[in-house]
C-alpha positions in Angstrom: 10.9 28.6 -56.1 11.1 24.7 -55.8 9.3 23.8 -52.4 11.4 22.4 -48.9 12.1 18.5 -48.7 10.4 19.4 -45.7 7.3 21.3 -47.0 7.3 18.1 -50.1 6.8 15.7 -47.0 4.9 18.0 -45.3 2.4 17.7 -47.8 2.7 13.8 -48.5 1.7 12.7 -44.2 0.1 15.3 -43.1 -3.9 15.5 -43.6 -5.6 19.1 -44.5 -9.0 20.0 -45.0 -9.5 21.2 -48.6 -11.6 24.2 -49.6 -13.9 22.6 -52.7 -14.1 26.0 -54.3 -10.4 26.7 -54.1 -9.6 23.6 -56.1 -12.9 23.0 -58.4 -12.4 23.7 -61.8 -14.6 26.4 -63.1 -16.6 24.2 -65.1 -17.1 22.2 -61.4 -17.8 25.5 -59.8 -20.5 25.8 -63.0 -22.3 22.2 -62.1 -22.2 22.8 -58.1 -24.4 26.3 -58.8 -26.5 24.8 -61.3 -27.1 21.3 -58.8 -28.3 23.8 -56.3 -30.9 25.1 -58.3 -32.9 22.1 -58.6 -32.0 21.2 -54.8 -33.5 24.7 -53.7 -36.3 23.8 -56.0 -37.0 20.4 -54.4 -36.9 22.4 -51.5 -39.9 24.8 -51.9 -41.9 22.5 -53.3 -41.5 20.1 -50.2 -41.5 21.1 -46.8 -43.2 18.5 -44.9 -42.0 14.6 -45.3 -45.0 13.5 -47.1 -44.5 16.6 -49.7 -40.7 15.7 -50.0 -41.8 12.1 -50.4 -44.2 13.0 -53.5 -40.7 15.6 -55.1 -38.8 12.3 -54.7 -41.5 9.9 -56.6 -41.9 12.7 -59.2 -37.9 12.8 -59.6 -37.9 9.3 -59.7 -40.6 8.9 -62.2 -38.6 11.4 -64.5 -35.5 8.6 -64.5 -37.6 5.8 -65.7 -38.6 4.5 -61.9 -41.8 2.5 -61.6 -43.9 1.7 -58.6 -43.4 -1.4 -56.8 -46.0 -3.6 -55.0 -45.4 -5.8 -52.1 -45.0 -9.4 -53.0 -43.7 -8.6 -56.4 -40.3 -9.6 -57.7 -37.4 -7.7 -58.5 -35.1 -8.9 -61.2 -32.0 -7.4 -62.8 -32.0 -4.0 -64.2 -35.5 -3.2 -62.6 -36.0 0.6 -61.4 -38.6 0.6 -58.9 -39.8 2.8 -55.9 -41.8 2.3 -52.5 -43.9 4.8 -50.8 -44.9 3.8 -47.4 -48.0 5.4 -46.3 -47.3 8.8 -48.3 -44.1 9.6 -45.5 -41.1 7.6 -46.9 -39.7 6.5 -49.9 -37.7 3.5 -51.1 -36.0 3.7 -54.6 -34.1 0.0 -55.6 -32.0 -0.1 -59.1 -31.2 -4.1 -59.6 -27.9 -4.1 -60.8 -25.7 -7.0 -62.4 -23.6 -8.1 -59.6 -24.1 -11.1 -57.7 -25.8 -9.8 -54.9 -24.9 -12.2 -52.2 -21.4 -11.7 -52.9 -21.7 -7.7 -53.8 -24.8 -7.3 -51.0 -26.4 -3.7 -51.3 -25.2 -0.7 -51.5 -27.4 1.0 -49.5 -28.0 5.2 -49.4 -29.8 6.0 -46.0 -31.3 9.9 -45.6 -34.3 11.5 -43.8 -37.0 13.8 -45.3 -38.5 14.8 -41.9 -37.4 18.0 -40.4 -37.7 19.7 -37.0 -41.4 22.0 -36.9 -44.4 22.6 -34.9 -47.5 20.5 -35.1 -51.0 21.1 -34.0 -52.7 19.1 -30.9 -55.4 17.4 -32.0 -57.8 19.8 -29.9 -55.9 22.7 -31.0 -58.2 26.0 -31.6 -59.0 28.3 -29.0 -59.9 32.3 -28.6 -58.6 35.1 -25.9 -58.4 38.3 -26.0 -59.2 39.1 -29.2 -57.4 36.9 -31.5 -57.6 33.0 -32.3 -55.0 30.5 -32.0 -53.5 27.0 -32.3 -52.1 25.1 -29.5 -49.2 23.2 -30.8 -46.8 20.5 -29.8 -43.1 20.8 -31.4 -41.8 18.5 -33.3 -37.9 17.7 -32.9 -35.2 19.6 -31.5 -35.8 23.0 -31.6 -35.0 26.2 -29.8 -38.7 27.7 -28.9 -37.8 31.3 -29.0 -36.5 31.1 -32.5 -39.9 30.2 -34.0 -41.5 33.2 -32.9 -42.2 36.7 -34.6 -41.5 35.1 -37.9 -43.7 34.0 -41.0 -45.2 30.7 -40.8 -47.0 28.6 -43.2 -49.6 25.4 -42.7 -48.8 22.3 -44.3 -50.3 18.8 -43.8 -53.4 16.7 -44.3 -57.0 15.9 -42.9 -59.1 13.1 -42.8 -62.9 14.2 -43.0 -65.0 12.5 -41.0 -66.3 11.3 -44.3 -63.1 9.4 -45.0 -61.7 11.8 -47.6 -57.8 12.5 -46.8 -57.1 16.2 -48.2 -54.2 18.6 -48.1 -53.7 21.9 -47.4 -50.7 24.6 -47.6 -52.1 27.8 -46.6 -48.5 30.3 -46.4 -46.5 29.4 -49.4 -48.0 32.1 -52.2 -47.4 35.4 -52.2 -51.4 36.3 -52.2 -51.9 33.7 -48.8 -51.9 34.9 -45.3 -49.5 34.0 -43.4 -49.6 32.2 -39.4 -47.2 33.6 -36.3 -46.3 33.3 -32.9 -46.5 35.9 -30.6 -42.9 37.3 -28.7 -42.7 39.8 -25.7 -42.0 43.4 -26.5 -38.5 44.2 -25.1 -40.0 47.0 -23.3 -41.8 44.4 -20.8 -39.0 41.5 -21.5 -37.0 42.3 -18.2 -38.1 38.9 -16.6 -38.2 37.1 -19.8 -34.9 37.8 -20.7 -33.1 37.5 -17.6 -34.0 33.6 -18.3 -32.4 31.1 -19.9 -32.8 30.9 -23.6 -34.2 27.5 -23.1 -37.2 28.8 -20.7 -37.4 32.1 -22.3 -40.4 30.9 -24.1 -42.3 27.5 -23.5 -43.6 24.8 -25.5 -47.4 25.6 -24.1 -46.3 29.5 -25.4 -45.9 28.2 -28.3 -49.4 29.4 -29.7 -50.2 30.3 -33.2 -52.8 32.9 -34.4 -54.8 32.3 -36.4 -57.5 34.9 -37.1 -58.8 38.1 -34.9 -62.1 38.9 -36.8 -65.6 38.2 -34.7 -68.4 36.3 -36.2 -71.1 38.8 -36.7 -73.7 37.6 -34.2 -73.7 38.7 -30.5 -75.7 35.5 -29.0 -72.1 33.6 -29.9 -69.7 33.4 -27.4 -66.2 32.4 -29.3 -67.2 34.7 -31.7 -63.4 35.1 -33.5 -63.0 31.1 -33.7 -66.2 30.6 -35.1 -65.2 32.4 -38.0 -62.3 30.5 -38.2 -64.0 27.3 -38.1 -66.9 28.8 -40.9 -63.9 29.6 -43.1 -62.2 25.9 -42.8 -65.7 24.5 -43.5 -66.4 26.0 -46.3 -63.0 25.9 -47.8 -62.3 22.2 -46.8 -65.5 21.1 -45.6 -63.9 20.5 -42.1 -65.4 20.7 -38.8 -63.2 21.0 -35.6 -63.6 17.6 -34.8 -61.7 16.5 -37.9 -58.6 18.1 -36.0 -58.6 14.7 -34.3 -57.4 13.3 -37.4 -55.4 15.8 -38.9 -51.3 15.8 -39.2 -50.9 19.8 -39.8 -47.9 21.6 -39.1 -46.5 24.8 -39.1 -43.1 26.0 -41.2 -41.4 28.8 -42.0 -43.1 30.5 -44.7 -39.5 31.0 -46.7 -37.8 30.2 -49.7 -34.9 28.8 -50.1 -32.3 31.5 -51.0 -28.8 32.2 -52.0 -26.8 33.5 -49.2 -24.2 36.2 -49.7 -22.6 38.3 -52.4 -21.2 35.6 -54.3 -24.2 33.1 -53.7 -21.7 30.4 -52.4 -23.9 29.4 -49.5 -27.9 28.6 -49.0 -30.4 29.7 -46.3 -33.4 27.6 -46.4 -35.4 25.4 -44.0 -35.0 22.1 -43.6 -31.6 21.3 -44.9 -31.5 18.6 -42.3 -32.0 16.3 -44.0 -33.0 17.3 -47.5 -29.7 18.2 -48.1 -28.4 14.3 -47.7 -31.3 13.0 -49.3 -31.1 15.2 -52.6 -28.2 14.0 -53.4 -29.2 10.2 -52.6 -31.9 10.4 -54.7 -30.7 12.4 -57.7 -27.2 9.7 -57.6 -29.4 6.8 -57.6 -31.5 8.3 -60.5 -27.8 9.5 -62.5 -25.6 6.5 -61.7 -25.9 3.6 -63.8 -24.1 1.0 -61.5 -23.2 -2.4 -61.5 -24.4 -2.8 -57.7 -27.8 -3.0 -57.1 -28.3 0.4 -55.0 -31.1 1.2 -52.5 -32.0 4.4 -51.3 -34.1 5.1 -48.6 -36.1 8.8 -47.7 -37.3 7.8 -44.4 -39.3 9.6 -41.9 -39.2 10.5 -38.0 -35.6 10.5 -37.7 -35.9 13.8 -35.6 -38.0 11.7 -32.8 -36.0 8.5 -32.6 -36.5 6.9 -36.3 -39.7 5.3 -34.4 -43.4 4.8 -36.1 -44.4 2.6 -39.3 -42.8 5.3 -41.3 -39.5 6.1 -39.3 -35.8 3.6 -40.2 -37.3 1.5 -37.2 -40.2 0.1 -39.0 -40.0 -3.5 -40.9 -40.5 -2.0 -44.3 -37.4 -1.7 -45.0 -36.2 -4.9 -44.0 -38.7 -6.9 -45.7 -37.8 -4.9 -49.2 -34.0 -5.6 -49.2 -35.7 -9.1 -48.4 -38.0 -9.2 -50.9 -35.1 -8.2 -53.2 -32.7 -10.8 -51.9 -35.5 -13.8 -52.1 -36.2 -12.0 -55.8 -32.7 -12.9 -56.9 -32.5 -16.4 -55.5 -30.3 -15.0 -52.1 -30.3 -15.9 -48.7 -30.9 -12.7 -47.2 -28.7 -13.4 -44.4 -25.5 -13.4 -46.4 -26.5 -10.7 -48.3 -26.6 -8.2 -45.8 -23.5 -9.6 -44.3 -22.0 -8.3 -47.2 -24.2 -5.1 -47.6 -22.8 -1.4 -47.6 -24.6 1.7 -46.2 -24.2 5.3 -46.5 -26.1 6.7 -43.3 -26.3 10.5 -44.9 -27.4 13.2 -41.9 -26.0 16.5 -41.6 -23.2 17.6 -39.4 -22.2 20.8 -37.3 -20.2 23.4 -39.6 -17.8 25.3 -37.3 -19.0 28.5 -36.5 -15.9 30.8 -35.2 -19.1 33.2 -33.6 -19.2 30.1 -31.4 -15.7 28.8 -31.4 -16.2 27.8 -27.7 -18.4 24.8 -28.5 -16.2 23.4 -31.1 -13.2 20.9 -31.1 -11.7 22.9 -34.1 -9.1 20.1 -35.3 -12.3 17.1 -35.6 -14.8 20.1 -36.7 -16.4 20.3 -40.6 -15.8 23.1 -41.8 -17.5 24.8 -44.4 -16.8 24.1 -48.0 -14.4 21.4 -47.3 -17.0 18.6 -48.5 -19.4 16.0 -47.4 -17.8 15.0 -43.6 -17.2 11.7 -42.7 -18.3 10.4 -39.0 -17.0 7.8 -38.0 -19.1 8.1 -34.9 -21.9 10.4 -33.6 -23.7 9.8 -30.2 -22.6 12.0 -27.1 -20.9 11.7 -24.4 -19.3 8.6 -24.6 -20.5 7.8 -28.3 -23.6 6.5 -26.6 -26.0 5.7 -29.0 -23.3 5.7 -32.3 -22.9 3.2 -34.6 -19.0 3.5 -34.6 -18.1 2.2 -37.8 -15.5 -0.2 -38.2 -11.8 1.1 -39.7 -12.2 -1.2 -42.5 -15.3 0.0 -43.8 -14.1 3.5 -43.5 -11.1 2.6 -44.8 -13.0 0.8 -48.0 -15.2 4.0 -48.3 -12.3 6.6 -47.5 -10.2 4.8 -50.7 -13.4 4.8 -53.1 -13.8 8.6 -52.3 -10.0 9.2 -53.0 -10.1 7.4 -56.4 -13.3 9.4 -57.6 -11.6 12.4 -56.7 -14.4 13.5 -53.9 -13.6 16.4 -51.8 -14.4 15.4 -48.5 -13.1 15.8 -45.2 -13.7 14.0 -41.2 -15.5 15.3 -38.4 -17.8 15.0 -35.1 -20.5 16.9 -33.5 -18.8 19.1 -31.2 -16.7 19.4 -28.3 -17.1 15.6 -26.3 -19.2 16.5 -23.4 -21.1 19.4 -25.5 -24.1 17.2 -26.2 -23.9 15.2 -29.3 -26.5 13.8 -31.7 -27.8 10.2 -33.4 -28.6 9.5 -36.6 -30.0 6.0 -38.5 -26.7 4.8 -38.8 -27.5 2.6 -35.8 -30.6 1.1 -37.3 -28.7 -0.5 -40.8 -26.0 -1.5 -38.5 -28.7 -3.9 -36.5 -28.8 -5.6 -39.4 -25.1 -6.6 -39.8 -24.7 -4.1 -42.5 -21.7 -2.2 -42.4 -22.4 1.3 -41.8 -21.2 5.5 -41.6 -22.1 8.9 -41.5 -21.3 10.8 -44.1 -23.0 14.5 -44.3 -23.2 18.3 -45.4 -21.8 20.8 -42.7 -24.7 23.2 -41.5 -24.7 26.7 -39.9 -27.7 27.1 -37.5 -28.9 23.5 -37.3 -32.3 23.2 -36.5 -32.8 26.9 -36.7 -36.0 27.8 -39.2 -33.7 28.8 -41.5 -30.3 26.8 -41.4 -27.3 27.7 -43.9 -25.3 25.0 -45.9 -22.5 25.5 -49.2 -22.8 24.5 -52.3 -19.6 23.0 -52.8 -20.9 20.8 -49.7 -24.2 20.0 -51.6 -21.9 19.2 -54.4 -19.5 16.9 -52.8 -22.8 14.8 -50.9 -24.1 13.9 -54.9 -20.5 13.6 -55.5 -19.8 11.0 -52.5 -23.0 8.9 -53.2 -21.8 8.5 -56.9 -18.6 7.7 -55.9 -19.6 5.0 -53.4 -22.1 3.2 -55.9 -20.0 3.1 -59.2 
């Protein structure tokens, strides 16, 4: 039956959300599961930021990337990468365009996630077992993170000077670290709290061992062995703690979620599952532009610290680039394009009430565009102008990306920031654009893989 006039125009003004699945191809349907492999894989292998910084040099390397030093030049058709203190990565392809006509087209993500760190005075013993105090890391909800497996990642420098690492968690044959919960049976008071100050961040204690040191003249006779087994392991004493970065993670793999393994529980899909897809379209895309991607660090405390979107490096390599090429720098980032790629909220009809359901991502419809992000008031957003969205709205159309808009939330539900800001300060033209997630922050957060998809999908698009 031929369709209404009414139904035909319908369809031509109106704007619907698309379901990526419903109108992939099979052989699309094919490359999102097959993508999602080697994301899940890049995953595992790198849970922290400096371990996801090491994946993306490795990934890199693979494509024909080389490492580039401070003070060298760039020049046309150059692949090269930046690691910046083992915590963020830049990867530059020089392409052919006139730059400070073309400016850069610039692919912003971050590789830190929400965790728990250790103080630097952080081992203790009571009442039979040994523990860590901690300090969270990020926006978390405390209670979550307890009564679940947990696995130490990070480094140490020895008071020697030697930096090592250590993942303790990850193989089947490791023990495993946890947080202690109350038993519901003597939870009355806890639970008639909020969920906020249900547990605290000084509750927050890990354990760490529960077996005495076989001499009764000791009086921490459970940490001792703890701190015998780290010394002869990794030569550490506790002062070394002082110059440690170790957290604690879920000790999970990334898995498929459901019957039909559309979707992906994992940790840290914010925001491995925007940078991913930065880095593999930088390393797949053979553009014109010259393309930067940057896998920064710290985003979840403010983007501050030599290693977080705040720090100068990244300014003085688009410089360096722009100096490289004979460019004012100036001009070319006047004419510079950025990606800002962070995750949104997927709605979640179990929590319907906290969602503006018209402006909401929903779940595989695509990467979602922001045009803003902040809260309240879009305090603290970038608020991208109409022609930029406009110029990256029509390069997604022509590509054929499935991708849809959105916000974080109801307006005075809270809200949340991204880098976008940042590359904006620089009179670079900027938006969000990123995967919806279920349980955000959560130690084990759900995304699709049509989502995953359209994110590598979207980048391509944007740097043909």
């Amino acid at each position: 039956m031929a369709e209404s006039k009414g139904k035909q125009l319908e369809k031509k003004l109106g704007y619907t959300k698309r379901n990526y699945f419903e109108v992939a191809s099979e052989q699309e349907k094919k490359a999102m599961f097959e993508y999602a492999e080697g994301y899940k894989q890049f995953l595992d292998n790198g849970k922290t930021e400096r371990e996801s910084a090491r994946e993306a040099v490795k990934i890199a390397k693979e494509h024909g990337f080389t490492e580039h030093k401070l003070g060298e030049k760039f020049k046309k058709g150059d692949k090269k990468y930046y690691v910046n203190r083992d915590r963020s990565v830049i990867l530059v392809s020089v392409g052919a365009l006139p730059l400070e006509q073309d400016g850069l087209y610039i692919l912003a993500s971050h590789i830190d996630a929400p965790r728990i760190d250790l103080k630097q005075v952080p081992l203790y013993e009571d009442s039979g077992m040994a523990f860590f105090k901690s300090h969270y890391y990020g926006g978390i909800k405390k209670y979550q993170w307890t009564a679940i497996p947990l696995a130490l990642h990070g480094v140490v420098t020895l008071s020697s000077g030697k930096t090592i690492d250590i993942v303790i968690g990850e193989k089947d044959s490791d023990p495993v670290f946890y947080i202690n919960d109350l038993l519901p049976h003597l939870g009355k008071e806890q639970m008639a709290k909020t969920m906020s100050q249900a547990i605290s961040g000084e509750q927050l204690n890990i354990v760490v061992g529960a077996l005495p040191y076989p001499d009764d003249e000791v009086k921490e006779r459970i940490k001792l062995t703890v701190l015998q087994h780290i010394n002869e392991v990794y030569g550490m004493t506790e002062s070394d703690f002082v110059s440690a970065e170790l957290s604690v993670v879920p000790a999970m793999k990334a898995k498929d979620v459901g019957f039909d393994r559309a979707l992906i529980a994992a940790y840290g899909h914010d925001d491995r599952v925007c940078s991913y897809p930065a880095l593999t379209a930088i390393c797949h895309a053979n553009s014109q532009h010259t393309v930067v991607a940057m896998l920064v660090d710290k985003e979840e405390i403010g983007s501050e610290s030599v290693s977080g979107m705040q720090s100068r490096i990244f300014e003085d390599i688009m410089s360096e680039i722009s100096d490289s090429l004979g460019c004012d720098f100036r001009k070319v980032r006047s004419v510079s394009k950025c990606l800002s790629g962070d995750v949104t909220a997927a709605y979640d009809p179990n929590f319907g009430e906290a969602y503006e359901k018209l402006n909401s991502a929903m779940l595989s419809c695509g990467t979602a565009m922001c045009k803003f992000t902040g809260s309240g008031g879009k305090s603290g957003s970038n608020d991208a102008t109409a022609e930029f969205v406009g110029f990256v709205r029509k390069k997604f159309n022509q590509e054929g990306v499935v991708w849809q808009t959105a916000e974080l939330g109801k307006v005075d539900y809270g809200g949340g920031g991204t880098v976008a800001k940042f590359t904006a300060r620089l009179n670079i033209d900027t938006v969000d654009i990123g995967v919806p997630v279920i349980s955000m922050h959560s130690p084990y957060e759900v995304v699709s893989k049509a989502d995953l998809y359209s994110m590598y999908k979207a980048y391509l698009a944007f740097i043909k």
